[in-house]
N, C-alpha and C positions, 0 to 999 in steps of 0.2 A: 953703638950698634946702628946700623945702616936701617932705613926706609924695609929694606927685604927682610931682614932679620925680622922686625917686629911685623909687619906684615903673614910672616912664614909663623908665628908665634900666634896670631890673630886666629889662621887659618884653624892650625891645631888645636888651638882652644875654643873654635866652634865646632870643631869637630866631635870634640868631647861634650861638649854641651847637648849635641842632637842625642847621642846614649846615656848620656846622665839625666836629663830631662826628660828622655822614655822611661827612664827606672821609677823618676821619681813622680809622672804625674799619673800615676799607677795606681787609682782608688782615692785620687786628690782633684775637689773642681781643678779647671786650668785657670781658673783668674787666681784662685788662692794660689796657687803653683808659681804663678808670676807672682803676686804681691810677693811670696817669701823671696824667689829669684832678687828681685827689686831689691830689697831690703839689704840682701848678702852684698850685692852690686853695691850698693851707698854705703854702706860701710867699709868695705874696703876700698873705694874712691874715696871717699871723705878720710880715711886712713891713709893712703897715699897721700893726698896733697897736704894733711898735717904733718906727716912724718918729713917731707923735702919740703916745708916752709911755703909749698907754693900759695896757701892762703891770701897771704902780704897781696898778693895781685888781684882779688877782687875787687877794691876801690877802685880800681884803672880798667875794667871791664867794661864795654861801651853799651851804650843802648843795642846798637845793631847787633853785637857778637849777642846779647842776653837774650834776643829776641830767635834769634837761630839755634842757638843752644837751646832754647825752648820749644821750639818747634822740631827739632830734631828729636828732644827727650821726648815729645807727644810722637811720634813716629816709629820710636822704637820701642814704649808701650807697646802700640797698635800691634807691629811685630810681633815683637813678645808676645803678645793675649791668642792673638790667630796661632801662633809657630807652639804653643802649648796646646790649643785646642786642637790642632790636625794632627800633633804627635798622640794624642788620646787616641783621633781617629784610622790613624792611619799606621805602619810600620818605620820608625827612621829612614831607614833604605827608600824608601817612599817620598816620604815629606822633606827629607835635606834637599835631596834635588832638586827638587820645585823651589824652595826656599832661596840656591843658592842661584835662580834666576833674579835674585834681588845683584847679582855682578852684571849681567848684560843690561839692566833696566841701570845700573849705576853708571854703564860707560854712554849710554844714550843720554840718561837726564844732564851728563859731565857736557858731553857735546851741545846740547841743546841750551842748559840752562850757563854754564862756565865758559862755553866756547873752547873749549880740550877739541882738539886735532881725532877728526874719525877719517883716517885711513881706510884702504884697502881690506890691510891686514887686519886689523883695528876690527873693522865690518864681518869679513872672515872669521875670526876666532868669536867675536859676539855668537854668531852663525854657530859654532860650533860649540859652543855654549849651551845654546837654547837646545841643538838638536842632543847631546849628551844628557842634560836634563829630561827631555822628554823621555830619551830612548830608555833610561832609568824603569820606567815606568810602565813600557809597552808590554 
C-alpha cells in the first residue's frame, strides 16, 4: 500500500476517534479517558510489532531516533489530555476542526523546522485550511 492509502486510513480512523471519544468520555474524567485510550494504543502497537518480528530492531535504535520518539510520545499525551478534555467541553463538530489545525501548524513547523518546500499552493491550501476550520465554528 502506498503513502495515500495509509494516510487516507489515518484520516478515517481519526475520524472515528472524535465520535467514539465523545461517547466514551461521557461521565468519565478526560485524563482517565486517556490513560485507558493509552493503554488500548500499547497494546495493540506492542502487538503489532511482536506479531511482524519488528522487536529484533530495538538494539539498533540510536540515541537520537529514542530521543524524538520520546519527545513526540510526550506531545501526543499533551494532545490526547487537551483533545479529551475540549471533547467533554465542547460538541465533536466543534472541537475536530480546531483540532485538525494541528495540519496547517504541521506543514509550517515541516517548512521551518525540515526545510519542506512552502509553495504558493502549499500557503494557499494552509489558508484554506485555517479558514475551514474556523468557518466550522462561526
Amino acid at each position: 500500500m502506498s503513502w495515500l492509502g495509509y494516510a487516507l486510513i489515518s484520516a478515517v480512523a481519526a475520524a472515528a476517534t472524535a465520535i467514539l471519544a465523545k461517547l466514551g468520555v461521557e461521565g468519565v474524567p478526560s485524563t482517565l479517558a486517556t490513560a485507558i485510550r493509552t493503554i488500548v494504543v500499547t497494546l495493540v502497537a506492542w502487538g503489532l510489532v511482536l506479531g511482524l518480528g519488528q522487536q529484533q530492531a530495538i538494539p539498533t535504535l540510536s540515541r537520537r531516533s529514542l530521543v524524538f520518539l520520546a519527545l513526540s510520545g510526550v506531545a501526543t499525551g499533551v494532545s490526547w489530555l487537551a483533545y479529551f478534555r475540549a471533547l467533554q467541553m465542547a460538541p465533536a463538530s466543534w472541537v475536530a476542526p480546531i483540532d485538525k489545525l494541528s495540519l496547517p501548524f504541521t506543514i509550517l513547523l515541516a517548512a521551518l523546522w525540515l526545510r519542506e518546500p512552502m509553495t504558493w499552493q502549499v500557503a494557499a491550501g494552509v489558508s484554506l485550511m485555517v479558514i475551514g476550520a474556523l468557518l466550522t465554528r462561526a
